[in-house]
C-alpha positions as CSV (number, residue, x, y, z in Angstrom):
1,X,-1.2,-2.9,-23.0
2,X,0.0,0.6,-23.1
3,X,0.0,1.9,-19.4
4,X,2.0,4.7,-20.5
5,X,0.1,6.1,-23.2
6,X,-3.2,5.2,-21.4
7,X,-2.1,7.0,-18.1
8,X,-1.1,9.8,-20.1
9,X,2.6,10.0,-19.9
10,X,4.2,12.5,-22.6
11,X,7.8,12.3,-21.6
12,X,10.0,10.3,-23.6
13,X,11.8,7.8,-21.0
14,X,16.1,7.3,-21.1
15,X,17.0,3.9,-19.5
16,X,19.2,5.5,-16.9
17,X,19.2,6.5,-13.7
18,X,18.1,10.2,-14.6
19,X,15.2,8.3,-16.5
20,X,13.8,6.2,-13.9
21,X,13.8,9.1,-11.3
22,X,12.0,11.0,-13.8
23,X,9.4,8.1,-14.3
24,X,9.1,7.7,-10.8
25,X,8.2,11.2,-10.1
26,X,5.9,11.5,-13.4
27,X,4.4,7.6,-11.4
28,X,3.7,10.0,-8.7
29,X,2.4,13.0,-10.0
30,X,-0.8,10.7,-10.6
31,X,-2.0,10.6,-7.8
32,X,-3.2,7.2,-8.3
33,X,-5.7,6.4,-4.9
34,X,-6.0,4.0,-2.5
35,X,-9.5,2.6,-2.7
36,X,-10.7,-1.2,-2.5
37,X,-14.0,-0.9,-3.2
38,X,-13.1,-1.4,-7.0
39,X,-11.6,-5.1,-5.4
40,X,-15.2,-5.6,-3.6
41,X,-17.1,-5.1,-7.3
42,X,-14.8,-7.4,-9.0
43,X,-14.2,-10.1,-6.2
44,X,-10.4,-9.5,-7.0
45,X,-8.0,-9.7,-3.9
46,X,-5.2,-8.6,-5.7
47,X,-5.4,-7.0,-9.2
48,X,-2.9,-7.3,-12.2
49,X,-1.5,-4.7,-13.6
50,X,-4.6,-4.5,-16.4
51,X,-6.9,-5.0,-13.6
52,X,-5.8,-2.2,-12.0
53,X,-4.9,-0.1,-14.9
54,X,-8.7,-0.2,-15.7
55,X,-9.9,0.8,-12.1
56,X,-7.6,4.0,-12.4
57,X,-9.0,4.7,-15.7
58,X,-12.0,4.5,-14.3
59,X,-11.7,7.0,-11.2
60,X,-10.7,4.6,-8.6
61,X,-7.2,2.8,-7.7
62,X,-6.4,-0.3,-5.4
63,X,-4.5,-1.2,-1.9
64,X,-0.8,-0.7,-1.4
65,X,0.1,-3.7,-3.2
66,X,-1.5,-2.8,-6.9
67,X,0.4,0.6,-6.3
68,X,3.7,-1.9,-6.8
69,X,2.6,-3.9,-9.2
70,X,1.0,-0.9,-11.4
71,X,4.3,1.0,-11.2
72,X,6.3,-2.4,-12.6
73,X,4.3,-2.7,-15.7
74,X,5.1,1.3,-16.1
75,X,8.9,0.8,-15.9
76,X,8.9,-2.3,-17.5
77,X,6.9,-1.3,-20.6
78,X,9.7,2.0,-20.7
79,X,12.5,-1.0,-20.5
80,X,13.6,-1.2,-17.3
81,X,14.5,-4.1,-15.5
82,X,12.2,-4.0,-12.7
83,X,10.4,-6.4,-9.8
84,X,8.0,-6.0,-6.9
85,X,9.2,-7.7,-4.0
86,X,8.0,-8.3,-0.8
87,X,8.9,-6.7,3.1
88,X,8.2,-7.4,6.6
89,X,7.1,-4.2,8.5
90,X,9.0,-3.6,11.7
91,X,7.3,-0.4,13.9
92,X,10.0,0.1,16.5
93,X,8.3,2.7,18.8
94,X,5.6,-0.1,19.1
95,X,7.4,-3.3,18.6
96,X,5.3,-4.6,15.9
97,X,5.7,-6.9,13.2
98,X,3.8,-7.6,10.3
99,X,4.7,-10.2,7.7
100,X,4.8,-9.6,4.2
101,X,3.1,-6.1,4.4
102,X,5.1,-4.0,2.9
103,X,5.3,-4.2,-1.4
104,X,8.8,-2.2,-3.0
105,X,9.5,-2.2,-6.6
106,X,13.6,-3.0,-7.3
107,X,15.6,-2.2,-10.4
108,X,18.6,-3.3,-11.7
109,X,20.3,-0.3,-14.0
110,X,24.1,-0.3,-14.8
111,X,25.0,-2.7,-11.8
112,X,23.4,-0.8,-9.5
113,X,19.8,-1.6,-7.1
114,X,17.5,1.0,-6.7
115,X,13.8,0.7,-4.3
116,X,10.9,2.2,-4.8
117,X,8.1,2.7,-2.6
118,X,5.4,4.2,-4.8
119,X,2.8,4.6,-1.8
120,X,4.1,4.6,1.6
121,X,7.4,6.3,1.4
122,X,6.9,7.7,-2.0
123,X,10.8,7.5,-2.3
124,X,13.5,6.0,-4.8
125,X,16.7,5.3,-2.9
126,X,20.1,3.1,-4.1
127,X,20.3,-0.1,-2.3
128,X,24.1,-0.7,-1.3
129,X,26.3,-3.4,-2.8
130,X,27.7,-3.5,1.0
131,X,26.8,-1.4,4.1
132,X,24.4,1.7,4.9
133,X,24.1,4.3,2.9
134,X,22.0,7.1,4.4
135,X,19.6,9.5,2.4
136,X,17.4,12.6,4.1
137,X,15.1,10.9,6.4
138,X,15.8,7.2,5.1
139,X,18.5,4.5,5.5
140,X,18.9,1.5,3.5
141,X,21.4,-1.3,4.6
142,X,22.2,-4.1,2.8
143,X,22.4,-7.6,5.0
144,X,23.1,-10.1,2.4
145,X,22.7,-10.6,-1.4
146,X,19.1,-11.2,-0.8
147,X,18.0,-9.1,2.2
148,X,18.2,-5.1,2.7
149,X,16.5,-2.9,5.1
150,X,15.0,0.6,4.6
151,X,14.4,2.7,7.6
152,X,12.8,5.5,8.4
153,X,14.9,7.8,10.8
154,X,13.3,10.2,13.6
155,X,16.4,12.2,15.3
156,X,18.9,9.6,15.2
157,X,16.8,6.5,16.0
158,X,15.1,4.3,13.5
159,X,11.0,5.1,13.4
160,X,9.9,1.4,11.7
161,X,11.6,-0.4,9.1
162,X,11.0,-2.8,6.0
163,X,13.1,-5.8,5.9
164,X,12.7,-7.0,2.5
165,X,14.0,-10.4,0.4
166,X,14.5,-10.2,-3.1
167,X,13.1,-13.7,-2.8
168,X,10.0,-12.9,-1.7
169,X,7.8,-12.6,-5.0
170,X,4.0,-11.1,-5.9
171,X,3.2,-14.6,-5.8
172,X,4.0,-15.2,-2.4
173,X,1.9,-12.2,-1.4
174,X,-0.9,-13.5,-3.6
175,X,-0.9,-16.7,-1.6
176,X,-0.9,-15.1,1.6
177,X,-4.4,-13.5,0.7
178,X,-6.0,-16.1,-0.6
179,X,-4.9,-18.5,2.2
180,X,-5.5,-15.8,5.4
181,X,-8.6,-14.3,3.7
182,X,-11.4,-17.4,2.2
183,X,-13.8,-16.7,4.8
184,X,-14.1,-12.9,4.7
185,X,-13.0,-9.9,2.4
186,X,-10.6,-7.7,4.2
187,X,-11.2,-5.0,2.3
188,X,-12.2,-2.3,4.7
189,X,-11.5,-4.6,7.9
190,X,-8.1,-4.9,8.2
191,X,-7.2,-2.4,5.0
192,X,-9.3,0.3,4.6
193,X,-11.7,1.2,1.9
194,X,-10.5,4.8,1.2
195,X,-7.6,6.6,2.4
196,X,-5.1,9.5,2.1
197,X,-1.7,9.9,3.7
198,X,-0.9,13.6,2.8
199,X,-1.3,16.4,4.3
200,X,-2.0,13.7,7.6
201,X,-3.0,10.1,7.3
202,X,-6.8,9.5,7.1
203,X,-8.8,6.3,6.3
204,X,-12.2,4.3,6.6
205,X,-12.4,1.1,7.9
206,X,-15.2,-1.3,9.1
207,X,-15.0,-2.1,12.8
208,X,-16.2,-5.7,13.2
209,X,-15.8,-5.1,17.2
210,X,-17.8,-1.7,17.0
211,X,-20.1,-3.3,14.1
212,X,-19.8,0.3,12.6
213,X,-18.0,2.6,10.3
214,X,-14.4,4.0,11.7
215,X,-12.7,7.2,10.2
216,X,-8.6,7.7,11.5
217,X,-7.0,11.0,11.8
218,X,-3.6,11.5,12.6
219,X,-2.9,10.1,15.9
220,X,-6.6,9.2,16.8
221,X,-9.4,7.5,15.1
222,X,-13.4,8.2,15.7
223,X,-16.4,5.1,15.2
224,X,-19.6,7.1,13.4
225,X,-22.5,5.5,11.8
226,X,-23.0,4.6,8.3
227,X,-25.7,8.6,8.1
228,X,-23.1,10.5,9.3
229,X,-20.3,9.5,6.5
230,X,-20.9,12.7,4.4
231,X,-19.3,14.2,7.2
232,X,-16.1,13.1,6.1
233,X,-16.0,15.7,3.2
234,X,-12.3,14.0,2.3
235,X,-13.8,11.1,1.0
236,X,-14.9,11.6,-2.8
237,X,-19.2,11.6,-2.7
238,X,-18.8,8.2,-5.1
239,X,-16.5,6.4,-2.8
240,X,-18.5,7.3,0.4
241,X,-22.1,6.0,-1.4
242,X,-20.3,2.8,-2.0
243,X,-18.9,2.7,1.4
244,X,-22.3,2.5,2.7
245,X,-23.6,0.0,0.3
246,X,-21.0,-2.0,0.9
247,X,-21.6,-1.8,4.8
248,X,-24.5,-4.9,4.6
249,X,-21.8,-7.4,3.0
250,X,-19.2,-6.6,5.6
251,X,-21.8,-7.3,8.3
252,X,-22.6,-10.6,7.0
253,X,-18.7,-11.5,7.2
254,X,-18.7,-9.4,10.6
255,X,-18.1,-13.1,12.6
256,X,-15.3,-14.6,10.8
257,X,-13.1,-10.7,10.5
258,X,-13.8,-11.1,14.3
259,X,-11.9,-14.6,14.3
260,X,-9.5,-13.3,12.3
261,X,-8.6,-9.8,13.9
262,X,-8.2,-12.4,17.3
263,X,-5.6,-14.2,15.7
264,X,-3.4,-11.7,15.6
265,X,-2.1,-12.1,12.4
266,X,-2.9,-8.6,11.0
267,X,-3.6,-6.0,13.3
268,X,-5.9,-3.0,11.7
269,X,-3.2,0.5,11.3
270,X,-6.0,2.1,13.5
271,X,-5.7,-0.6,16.6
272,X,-2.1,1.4,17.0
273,X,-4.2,4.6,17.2
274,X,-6.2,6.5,20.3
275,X,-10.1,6.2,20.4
276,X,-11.9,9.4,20.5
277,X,-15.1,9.4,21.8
């Protein structure tokens, strides 16, 4: 396939730990962003690594998840022994818990584990044979020879957590979606159809209880209507004209995200947020 070449990489790439935190970075340095409305045109829940390799080409990206599996084709094609796995978020200022939500590359170099978060954390950290191991902001303990835990610090408290399994495959994430989400897409409902995390975390979602548009900013998130998106000058012009046009489709699933958002199961990142009027 050629993801290197094709995503323009110049460098040559050492199998060694010097190498894959050069990779990393260079993975990063891409920018690759997180759009779905690229899943909407193809029908695609979750895309391959070709899949998604051919929205990025194309100007767009995909959802957390394709940020994982696009950065394991990338090491693996340089040689590296390299897996997506699967987390369960833990937000400990609010107490929730969300299953299977978090997606973490692993390699195996010279006896050694290493994570990577390619979206979220944007960080490569060792995993510990044994014990914690604390780096900056982050702490990573390992619970058994299948489980670890990377946490995010504030002072001296842990912020939220992913407890992840080594067990816990794409496949098992692929299931997930197609099980939780036959009856509606929830792409822009539950994950939104554009956002950014940097300099503060923005996004736009579809509000099946406001039957409108929703834009999130830092702690607080606004409902607008579908005329007032170029407003959100953030949002490439492409992304927010297919937004809009996507609005009609969403609407006609509006019913069944209701259902669905009741249940519990998956709580929308802005329902942890403050309304602004």
């Amino acid at each position: 396939m050629g993801y290197l070449s094709q995503l323009g990489c110049q460098q040559e790439v050492e199998v060694s730990q010097a190498g894959l935190a050069g990779l990393f970075d260079w993975y990063l340095s891409l920018g690759i962003p997180y759009e779905t409305l690229s899943n909407l045109a193809s029908g695609v829940l979750i895309k391959n690594a070709g899949q998604m390799l051919e929205a990025v080409l194309a100007g767009g990206g995909g959802h957390c998840v394709e940020h994982s599996v696009m950065l394991e084709a990338v090491l693996r094609e340089a040689g590296f022994d390299a897996r997506m796995i699967n987390a369960d978020y833990h937000d400990a200022r609010t107490g929730a818990r969300i299953t299977l939500s978090k997606p973490l590359v692993v390699v195996l170099l010279d006896g050694r584990m290493w994570v990577c978060d390619p979206y979220y954390r944007t960080v490569m950290l060792p995993v510990p044979a044994a014990g914690s191991v604390r780096d900056g902001a982050f702490e990573i303990t390992r619970v058994d020879d299948k489980c670890f835990m990377l946490a995010r610090i504030d002072g001296e408290r842990v912020a939220d957590a992913d407890h992840a399994n080594l067990d816990w495959p794409l496949a098992m994430r692929e299931a997930q979606f197609r099980t939780r989400y036959q009856q509606f897409s929830p792409f822009g409902v539950t994950a939104p159809f554009f956002q950014v995390l940097r300099p503060v975390r923005q996004a736009i979602f579809y509000s099946p209880r406001d039957d409108a548009l929703l834009a999130t900013g830092g702690a607080g998130y606004q409902v607008f209507a579908p005329e007032e998106i170029d407003a959100h000058t953030w949002v490439p012009p492409r992304v927010r004209r297919g937004i809009v046009e996507r609005l009609a489709a969403s609407r006609a699933e509006r019913e069944e995200a209701l259902r669905f958002l009741a249940s519990g199961l998956f709580p929308p990142f802005y329902e942890r947020l403050q309304r602004i009027a």
